[in-house]
mmCIF file as Biopython writes it, N, C-alpha, C and O atoms, coordinates in Angstrom:
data_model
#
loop_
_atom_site.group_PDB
_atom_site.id
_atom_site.type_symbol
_atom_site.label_atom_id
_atom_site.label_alt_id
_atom_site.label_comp_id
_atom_site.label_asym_id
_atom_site.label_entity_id
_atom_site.label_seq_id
_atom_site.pdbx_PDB_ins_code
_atom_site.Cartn_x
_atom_site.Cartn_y
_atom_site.Cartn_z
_atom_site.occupancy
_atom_site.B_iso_or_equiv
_atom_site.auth_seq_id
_atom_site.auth_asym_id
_atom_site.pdbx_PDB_model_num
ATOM 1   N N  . UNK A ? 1  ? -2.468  2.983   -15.755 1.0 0.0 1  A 1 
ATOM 2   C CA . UNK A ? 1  ? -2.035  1.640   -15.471 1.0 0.0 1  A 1 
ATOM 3   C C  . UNK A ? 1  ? -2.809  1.139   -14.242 1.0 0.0 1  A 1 
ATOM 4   O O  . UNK A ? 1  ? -2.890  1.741   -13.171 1.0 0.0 1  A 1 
ATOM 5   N N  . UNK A ? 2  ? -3.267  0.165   -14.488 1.0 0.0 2  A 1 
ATOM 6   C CA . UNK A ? 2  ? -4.183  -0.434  -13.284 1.0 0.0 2  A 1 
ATOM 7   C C  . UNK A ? 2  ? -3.701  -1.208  -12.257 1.0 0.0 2  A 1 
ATOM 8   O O  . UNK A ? 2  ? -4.365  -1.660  -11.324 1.0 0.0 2  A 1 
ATOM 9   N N  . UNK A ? 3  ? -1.856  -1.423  -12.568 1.0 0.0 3  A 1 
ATOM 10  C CA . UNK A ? 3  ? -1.303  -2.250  -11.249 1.0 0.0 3  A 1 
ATOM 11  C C  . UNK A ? 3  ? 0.320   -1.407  -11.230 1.0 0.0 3  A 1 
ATOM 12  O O  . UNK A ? 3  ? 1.219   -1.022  -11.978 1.0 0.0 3  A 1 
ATOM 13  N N  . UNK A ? 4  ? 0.064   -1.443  -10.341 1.0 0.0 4  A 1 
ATOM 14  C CA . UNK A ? 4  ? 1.596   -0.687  -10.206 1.0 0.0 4  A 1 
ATOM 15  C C  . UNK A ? 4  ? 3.003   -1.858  -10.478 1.0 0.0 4  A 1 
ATOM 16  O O  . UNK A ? 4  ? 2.830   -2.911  -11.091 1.0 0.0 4  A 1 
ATOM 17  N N  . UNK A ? 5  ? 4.061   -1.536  -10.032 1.0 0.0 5  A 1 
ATOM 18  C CA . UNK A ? 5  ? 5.406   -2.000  -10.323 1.0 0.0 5  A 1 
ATOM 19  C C  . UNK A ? 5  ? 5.173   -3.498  -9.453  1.0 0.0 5  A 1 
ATOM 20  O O  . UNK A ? 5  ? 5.056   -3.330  -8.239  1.0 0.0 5  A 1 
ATOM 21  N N  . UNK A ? 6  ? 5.086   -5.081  -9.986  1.0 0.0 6  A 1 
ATOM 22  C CA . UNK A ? 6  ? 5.387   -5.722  -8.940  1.0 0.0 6  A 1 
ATOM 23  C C  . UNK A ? 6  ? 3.919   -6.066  -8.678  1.0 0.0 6  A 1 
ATOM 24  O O  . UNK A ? 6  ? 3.720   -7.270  -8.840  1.0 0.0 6  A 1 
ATOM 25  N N  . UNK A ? 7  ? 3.032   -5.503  -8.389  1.0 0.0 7  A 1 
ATOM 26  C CA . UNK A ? 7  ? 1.577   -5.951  -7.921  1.0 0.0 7  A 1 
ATOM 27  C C  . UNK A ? 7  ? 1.333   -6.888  -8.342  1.0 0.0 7  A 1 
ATOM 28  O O  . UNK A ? 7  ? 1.641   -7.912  -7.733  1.0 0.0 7  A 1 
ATOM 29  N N  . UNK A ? 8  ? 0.543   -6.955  -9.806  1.0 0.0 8  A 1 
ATOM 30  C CA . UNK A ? 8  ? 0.179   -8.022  -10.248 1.0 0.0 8  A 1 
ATOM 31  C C  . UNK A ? 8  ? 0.933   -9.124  -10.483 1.0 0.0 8  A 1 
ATOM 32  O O  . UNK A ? 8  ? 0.416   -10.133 -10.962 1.0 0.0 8  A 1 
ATOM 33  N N  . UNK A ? 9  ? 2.439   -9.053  -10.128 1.0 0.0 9  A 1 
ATOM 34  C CA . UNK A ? 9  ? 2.907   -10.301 -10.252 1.0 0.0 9  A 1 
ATOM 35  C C  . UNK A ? 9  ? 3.298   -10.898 -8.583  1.0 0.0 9  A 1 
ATOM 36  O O  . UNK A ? 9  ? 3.812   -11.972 -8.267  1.0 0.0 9  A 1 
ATOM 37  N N  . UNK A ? 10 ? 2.901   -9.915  -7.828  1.0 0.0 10 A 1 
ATOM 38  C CA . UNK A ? 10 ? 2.533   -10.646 -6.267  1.0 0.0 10 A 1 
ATOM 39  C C  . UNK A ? 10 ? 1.730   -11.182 -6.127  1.0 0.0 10 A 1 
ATOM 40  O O  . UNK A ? 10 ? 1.759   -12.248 -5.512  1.0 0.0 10 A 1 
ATOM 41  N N  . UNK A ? 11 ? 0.613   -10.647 -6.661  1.0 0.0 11 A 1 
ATOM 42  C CA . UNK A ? 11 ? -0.880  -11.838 -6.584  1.0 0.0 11 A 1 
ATOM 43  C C  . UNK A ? 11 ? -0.781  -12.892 -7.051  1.0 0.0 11 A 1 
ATOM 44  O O  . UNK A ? 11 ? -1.205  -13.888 -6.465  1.0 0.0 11 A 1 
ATOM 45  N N  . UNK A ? 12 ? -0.039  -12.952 -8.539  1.0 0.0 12 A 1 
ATOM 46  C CA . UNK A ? 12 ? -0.055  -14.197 -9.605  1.0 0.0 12 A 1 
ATOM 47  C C  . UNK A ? 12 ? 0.738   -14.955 -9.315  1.0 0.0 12 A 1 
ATOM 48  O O  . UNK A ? 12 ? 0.877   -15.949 -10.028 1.0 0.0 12 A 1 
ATOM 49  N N  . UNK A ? 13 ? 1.587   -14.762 -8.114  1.0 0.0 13 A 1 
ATOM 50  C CA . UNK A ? 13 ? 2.718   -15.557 -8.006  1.0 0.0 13 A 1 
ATOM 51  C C  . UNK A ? 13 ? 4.051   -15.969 -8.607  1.0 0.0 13 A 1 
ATOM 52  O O  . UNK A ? 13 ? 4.852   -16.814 -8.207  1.0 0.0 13 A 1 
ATOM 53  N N  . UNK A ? 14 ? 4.097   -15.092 -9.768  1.0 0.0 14 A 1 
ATOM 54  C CA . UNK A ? 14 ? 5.318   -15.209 -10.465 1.0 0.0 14 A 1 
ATOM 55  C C  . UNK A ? 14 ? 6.164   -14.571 -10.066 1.0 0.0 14 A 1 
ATOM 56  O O  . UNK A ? 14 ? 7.165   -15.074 -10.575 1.0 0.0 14 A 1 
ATOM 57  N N  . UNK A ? 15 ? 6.494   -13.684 -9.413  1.0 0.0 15 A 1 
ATOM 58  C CA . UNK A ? 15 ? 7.754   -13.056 -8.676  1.0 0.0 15 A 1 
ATOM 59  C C  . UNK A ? 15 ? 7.308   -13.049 -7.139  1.0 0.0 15 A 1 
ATOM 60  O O  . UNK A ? 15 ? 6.312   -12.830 -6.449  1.0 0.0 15 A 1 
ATOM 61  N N  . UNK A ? 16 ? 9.134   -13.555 -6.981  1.0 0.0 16 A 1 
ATOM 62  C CA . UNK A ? 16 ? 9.150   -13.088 -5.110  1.0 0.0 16 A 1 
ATOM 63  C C  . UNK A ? 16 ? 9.572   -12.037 -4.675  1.0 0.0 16 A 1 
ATOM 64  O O  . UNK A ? 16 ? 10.699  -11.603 -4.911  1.0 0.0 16 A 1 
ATOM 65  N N  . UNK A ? 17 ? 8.797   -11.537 -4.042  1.0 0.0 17 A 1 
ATOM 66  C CA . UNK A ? 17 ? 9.113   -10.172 -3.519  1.0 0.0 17 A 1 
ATOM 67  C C  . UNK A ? 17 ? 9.856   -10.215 -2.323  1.0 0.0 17 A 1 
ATOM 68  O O  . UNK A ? 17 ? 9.924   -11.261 -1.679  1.0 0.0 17 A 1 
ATOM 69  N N  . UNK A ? 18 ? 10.426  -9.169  -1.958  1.0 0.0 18 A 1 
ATOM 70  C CA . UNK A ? 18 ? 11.656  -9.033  -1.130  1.0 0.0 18 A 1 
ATOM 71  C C  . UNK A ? 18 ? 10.926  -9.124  0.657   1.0 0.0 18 A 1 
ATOM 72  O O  . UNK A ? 18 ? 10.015  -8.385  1.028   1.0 0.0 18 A 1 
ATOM 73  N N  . UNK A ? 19 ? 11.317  -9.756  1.179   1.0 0.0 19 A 1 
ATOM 74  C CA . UNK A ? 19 ? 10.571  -10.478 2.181   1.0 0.0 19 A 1 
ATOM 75  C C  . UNK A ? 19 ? 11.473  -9.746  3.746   1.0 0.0 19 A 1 
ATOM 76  O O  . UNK A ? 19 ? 11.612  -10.320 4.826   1.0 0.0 19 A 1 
ATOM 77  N N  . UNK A ? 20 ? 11.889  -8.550  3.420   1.0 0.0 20 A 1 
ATOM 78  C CA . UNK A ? 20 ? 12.565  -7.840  4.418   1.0 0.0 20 A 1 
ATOM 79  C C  . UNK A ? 20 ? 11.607  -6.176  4.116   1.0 0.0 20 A 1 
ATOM 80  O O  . UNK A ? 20 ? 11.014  -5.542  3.244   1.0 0.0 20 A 1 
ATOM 81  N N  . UNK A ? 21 ? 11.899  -6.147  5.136   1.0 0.0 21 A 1 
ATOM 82  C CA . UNK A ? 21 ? 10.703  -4.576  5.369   1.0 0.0 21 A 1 
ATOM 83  C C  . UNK A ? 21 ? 11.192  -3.923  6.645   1.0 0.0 21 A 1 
ATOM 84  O O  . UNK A ? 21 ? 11.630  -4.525  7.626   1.0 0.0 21 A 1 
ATOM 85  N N  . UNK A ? 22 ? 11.017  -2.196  6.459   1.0 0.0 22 A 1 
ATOM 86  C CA . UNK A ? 22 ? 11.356  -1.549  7.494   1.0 0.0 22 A 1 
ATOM 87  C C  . UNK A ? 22 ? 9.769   -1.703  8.602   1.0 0.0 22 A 1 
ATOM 88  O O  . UNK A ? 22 ? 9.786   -0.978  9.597   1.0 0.0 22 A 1 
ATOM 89  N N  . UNK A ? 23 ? 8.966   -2.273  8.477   1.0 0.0 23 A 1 
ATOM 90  C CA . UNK A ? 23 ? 7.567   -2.266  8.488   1.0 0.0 23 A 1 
ATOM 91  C C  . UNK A ? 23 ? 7.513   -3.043  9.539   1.0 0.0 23 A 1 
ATOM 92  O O  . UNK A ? 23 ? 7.839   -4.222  9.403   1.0 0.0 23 A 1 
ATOM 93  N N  . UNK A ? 24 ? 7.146   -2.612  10.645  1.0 0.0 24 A 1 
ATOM 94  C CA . UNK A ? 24 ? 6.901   -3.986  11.575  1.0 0.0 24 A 1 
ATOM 95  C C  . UNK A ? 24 ? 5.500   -4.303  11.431  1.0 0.0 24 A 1 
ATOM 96  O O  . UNK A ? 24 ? 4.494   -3.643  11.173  1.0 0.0 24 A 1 
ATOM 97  N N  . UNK A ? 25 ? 5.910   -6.352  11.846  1.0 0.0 25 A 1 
ATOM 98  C CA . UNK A ? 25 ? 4.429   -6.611  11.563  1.0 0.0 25 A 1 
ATOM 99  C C  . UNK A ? 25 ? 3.194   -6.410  12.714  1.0 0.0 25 A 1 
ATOM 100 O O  . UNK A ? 25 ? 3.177   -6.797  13.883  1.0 0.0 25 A 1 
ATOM 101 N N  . UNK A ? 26 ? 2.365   -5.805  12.093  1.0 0.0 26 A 1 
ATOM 102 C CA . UNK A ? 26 ? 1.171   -5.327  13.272  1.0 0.0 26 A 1 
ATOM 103 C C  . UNK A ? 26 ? 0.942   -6.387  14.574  1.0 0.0 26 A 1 
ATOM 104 O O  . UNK A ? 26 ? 1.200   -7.567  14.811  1.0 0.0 26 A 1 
ATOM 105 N N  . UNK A ? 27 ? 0.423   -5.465  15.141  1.0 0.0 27 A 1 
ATOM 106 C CA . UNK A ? 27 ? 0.126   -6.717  17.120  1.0 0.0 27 A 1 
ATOM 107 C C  . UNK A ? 27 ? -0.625  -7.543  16.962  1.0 0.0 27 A 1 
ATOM 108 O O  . UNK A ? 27 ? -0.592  -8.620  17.556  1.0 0.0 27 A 1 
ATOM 109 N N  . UNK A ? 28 ? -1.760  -7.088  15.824  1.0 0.0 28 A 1 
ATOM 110 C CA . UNK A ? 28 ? -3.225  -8.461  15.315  1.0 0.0 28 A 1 
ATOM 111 C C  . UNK A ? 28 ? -2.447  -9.518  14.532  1.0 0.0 28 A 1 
ATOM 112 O O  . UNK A ? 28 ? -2.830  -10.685 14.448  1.0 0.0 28 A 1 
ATOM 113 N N  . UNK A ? 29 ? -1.492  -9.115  14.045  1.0 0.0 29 A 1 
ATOM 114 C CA . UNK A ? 29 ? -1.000  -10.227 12.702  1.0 0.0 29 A 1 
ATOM 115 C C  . UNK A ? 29 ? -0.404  -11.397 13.699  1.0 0.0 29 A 1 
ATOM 116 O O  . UNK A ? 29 ? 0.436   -11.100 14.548  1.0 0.0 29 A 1 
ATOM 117 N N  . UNK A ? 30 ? -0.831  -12.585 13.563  1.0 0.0 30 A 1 
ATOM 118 C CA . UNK A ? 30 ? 0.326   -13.693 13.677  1.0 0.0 30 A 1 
ATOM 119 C C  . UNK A ? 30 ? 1.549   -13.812 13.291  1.0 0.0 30 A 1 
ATOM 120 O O  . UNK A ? 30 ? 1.826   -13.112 12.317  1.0 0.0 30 A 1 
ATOM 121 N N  . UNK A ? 31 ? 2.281   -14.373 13.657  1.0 0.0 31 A 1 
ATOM 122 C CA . UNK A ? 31 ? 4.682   -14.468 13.964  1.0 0.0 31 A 1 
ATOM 123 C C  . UNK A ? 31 ? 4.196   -15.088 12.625  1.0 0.0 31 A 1 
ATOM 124 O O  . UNK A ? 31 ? 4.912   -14.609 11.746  1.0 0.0 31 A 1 
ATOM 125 N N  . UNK A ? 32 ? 3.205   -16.028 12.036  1.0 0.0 32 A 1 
ATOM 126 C CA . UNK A ? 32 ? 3.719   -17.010 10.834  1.0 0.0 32 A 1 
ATOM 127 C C  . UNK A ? 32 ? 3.369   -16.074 9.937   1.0 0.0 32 A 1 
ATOM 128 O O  . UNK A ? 32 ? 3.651   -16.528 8.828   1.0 0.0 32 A 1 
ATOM 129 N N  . UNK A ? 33 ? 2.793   -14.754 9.819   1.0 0.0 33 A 1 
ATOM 130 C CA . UNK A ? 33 ? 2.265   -14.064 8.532   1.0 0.0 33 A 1 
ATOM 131 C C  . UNK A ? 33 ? 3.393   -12.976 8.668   1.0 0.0 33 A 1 
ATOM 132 O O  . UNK A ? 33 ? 3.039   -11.959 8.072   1.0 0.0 33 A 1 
ATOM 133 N N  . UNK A ? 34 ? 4.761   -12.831 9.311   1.0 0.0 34 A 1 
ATOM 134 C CA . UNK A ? 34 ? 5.399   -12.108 9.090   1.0 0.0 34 A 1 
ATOM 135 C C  . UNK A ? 34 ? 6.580   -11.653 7.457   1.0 0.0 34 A 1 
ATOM 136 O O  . UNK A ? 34 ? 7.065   -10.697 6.852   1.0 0.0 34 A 1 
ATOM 137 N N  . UNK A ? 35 ? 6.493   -13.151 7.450   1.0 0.0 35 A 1 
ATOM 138 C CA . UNK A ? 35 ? 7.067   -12.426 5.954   1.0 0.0 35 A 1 
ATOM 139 C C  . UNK A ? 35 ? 6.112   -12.573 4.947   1.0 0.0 35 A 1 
ATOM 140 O O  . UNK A ? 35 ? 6.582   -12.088 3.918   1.0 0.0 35 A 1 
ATOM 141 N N  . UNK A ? 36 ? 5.243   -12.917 4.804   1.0 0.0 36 A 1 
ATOM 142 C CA . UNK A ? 36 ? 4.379   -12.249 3.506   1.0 0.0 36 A 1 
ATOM 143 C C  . UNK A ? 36 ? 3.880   -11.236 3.572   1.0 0.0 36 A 1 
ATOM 144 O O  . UNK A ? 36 ? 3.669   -10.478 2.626   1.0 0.0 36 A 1 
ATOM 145 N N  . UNK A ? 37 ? 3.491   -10.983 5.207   1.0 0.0 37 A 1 
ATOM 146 C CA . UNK A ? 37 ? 3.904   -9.401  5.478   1.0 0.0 37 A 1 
ATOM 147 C C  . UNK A ? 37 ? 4.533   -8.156  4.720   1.0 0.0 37 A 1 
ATOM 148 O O  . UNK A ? 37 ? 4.160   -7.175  4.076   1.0 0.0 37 A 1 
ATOM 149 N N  . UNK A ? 38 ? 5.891   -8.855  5.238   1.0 0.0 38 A 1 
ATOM 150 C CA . UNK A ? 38 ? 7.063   -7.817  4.600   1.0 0.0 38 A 1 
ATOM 151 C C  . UNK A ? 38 ? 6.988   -7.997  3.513   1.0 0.0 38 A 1 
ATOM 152 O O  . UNK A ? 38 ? 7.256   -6.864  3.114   1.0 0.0 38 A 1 
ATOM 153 N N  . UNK A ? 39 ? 6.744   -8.839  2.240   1.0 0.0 39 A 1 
ATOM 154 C CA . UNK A ? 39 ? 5.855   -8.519  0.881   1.0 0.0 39 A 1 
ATOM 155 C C  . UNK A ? 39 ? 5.648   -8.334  0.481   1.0 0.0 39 A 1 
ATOM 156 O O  . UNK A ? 39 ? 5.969   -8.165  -0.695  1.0 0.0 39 A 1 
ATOM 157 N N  . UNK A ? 40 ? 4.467   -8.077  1.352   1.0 0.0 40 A 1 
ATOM 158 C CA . UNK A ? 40 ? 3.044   -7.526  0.734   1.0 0.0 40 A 1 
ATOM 159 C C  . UNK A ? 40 ? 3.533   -5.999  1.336   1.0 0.0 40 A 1 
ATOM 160 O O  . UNK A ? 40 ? 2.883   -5.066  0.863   1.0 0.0 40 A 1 
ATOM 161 N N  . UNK A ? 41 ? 4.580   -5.635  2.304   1.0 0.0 41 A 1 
ATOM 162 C CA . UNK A ? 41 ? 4.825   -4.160  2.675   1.0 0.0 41 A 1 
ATOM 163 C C  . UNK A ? 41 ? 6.004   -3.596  1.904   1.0 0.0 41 A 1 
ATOM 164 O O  . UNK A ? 41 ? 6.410   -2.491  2.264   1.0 0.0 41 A 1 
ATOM 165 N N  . UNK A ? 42 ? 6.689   -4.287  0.757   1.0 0.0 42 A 1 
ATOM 166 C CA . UNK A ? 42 ? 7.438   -3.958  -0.236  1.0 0.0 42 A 1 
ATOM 167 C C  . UNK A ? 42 ? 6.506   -3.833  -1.028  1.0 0.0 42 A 1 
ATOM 168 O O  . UNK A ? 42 ? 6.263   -2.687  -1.406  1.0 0.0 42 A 1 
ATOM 169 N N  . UNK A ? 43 ? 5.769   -4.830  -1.486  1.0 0.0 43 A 1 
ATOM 170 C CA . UNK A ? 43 ? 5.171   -4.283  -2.705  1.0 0.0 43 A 1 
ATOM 171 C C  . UNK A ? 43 ? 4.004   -3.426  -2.769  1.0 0.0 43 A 1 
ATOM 172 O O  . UNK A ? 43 ? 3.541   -2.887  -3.774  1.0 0.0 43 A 1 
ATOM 173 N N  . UNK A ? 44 ? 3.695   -3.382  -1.890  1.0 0.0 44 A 1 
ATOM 174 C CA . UNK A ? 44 ? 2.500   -2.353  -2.077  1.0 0.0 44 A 1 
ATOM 175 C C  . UNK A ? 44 ? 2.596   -0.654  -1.059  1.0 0.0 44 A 1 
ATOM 176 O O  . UNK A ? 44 ? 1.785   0.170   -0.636  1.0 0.0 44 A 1 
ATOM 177 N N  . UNK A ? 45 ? 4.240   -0.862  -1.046  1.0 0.0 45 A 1 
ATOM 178 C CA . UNK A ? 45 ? 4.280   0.459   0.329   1.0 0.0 45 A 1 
ATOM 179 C C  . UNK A ? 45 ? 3.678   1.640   -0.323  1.0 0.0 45 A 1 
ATOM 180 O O  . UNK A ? 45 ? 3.959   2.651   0.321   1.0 0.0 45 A 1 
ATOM 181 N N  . UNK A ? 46 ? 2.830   1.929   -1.541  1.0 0.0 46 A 1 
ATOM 182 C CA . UNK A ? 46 ? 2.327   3.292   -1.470  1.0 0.0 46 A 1 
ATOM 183 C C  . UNK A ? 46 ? 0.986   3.178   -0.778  1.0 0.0 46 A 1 
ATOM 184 O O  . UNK A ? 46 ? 0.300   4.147   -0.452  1.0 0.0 46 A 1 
ATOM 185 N N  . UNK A ? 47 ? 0.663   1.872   -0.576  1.0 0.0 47 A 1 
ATOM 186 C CA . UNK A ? 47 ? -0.829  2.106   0.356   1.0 0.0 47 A 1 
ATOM 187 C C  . UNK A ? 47 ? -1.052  1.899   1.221   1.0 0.0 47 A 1 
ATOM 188 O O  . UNK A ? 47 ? -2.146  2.206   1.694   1.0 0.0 47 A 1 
ATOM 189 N N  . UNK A ? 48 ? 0.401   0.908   2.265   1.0 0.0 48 A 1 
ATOM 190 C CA . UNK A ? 48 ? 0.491   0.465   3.583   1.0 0.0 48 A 1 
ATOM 191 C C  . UNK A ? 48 ? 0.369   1.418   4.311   1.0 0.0 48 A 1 
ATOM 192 O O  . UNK A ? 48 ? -0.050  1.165   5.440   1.0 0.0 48 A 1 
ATOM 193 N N  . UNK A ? 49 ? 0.583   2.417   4.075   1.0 0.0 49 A 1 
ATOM 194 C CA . UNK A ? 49 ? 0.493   3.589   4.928   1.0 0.0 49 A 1 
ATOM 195 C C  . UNK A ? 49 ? -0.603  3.945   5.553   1.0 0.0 49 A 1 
ATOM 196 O O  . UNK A ? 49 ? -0.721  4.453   6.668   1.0 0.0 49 A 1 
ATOM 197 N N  . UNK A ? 50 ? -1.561  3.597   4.625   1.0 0.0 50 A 1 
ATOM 198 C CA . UNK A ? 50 ? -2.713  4.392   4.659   1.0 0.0 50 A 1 
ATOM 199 C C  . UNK A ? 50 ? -3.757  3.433   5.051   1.0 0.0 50 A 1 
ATOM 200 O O  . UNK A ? 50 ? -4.947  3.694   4.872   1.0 0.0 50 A 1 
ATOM 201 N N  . UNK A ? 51 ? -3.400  2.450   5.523   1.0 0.0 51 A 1 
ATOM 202 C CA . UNK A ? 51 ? -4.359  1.018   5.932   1.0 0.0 51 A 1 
ATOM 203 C C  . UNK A ? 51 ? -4.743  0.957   7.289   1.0 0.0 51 A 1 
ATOM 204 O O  . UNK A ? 51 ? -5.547  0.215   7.854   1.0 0.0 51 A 1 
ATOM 205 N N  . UNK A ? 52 ? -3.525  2.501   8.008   1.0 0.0 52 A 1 
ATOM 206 C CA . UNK A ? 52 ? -3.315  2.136   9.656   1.0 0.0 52 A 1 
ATOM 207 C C  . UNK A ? 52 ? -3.932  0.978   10.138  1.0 0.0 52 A 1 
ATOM 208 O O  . UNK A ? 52 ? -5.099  0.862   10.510  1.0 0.0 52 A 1 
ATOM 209 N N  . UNK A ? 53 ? -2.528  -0.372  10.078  1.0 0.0 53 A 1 
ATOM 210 C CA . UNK A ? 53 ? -2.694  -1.295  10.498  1.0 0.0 53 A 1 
ATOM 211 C C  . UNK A ? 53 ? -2.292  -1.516  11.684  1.0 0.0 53 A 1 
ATOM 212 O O  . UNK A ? 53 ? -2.274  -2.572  12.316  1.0 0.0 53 A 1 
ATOM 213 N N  . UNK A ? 54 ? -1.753  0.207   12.161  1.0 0.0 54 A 1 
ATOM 214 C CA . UNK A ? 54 ? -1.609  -0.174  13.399  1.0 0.0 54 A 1 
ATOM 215 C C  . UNK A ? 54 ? -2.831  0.051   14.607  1.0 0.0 54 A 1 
ATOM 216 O O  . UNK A ? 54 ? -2.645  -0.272  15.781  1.0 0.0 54 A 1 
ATOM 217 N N  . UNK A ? 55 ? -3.668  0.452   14.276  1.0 0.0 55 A 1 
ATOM 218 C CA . UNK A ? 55 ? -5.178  0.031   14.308  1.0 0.0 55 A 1 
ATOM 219 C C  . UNK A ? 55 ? -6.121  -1.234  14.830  1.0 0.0 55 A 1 
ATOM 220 O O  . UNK A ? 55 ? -7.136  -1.662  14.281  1.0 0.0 55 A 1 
ATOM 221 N N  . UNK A ? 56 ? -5.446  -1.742  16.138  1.0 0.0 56 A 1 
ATOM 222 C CA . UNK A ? 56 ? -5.919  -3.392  16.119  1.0 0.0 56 A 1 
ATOM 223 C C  . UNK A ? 56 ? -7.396  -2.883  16.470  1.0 0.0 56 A 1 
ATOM 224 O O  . UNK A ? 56 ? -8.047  -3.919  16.604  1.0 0.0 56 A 1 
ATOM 225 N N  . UNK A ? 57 ? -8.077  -1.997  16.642  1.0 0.0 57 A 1 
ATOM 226 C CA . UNK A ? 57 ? -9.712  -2.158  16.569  1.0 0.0 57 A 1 
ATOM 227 C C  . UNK A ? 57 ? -10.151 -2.500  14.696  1.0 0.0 57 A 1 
ATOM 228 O O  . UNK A ? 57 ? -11.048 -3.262  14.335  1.0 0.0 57 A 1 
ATOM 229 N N  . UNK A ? 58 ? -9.599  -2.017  14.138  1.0 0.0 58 A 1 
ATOM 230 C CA . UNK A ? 58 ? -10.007 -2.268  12.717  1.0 0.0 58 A 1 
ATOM 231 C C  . UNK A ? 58 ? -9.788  -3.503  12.310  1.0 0.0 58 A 1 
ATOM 232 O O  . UNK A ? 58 ? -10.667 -3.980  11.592  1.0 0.0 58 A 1 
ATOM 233 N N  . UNK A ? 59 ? -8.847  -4.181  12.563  1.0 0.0 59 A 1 
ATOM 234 C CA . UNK A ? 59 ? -8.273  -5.092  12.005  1.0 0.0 59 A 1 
ATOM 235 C C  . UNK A ? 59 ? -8.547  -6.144  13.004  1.0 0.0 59 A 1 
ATOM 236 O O  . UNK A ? 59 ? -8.824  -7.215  12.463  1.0 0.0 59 A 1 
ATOM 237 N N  . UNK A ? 60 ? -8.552  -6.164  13.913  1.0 0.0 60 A 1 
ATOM 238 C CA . UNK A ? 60 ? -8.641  -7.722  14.839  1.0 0.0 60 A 1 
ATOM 239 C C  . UNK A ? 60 ? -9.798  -8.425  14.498  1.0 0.0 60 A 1 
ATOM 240 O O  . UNK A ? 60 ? -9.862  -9.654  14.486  1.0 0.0 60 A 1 
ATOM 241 N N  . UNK A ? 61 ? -10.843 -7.561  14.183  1.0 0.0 61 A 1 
ATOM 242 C CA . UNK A ? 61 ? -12.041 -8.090  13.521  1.0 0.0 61 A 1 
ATOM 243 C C  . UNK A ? 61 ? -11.916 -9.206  12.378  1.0 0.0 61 A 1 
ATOM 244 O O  . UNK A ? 61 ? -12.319 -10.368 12.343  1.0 0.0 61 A 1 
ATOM 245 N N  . UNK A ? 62 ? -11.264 -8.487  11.529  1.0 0.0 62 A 1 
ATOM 246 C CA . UNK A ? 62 ? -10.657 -9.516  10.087  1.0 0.0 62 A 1 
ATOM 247 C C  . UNK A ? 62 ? -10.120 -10.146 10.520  1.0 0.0 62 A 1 
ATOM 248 O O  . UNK A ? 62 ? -10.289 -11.191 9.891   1.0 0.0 62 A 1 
ATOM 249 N N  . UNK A ? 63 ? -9.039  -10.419 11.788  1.0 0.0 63 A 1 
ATOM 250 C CA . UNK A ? 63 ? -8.102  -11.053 11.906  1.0 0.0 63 A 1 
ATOM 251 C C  . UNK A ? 63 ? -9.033  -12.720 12.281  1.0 0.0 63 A 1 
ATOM 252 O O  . UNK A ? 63 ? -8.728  -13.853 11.908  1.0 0.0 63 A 1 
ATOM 253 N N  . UNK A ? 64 ? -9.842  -12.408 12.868  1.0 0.0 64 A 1 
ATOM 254 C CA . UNK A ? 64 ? -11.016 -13.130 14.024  1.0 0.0 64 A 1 
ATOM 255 C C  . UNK A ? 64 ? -11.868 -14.066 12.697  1.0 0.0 64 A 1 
ATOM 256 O O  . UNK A ? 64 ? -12.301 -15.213 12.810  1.0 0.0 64 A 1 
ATOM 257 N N  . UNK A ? 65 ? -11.944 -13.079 11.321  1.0 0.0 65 A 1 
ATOM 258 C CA . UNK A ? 65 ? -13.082 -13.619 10.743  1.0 0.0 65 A 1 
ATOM 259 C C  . UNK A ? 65 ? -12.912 -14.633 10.098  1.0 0.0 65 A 1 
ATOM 260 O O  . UNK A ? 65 ? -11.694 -14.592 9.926   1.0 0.0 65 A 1 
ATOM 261 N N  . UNK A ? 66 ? -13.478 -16.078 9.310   1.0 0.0 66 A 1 
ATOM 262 C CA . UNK A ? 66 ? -13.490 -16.852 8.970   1.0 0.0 66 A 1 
ATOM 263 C C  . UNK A ? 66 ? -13.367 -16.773 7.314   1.0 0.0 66 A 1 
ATOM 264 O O  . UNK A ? 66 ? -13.368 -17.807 6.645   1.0 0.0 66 A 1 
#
């Protein structure tokens, strides 16, 4: 299966995903991206893990980019 439970209908927009998360949102992320955040950290928690977003050298970059 090429999308797990929920994925592809987070991208497509047809289901809302549960917008509460044990997940805090990272120090790079902006207060307004907090609940698509939590989301995107319901629906995809088998890979949030592994993104170490708590990592702001990795990520502030993206955060920065256009």
């Amino acid at each position: 299966m090429l999308f797990g439970r929920s994925e592809w209908e987070f991208f497509s927009g047809s289901v809302v995903a549960i917008a509460d998360s044990h997940m805090q949102l990272p120090r790079w992320a902006t207060k307004d991206r907090k609940e698509i955040f939590a989301m995107f950290a319901n629906t995809f928690s088998n890979i949030v893990g592994n993104l170490s977003l708590e990592n702001d050298g990795i990520w502030q970059p993206f955060m920065k980019s256009n």
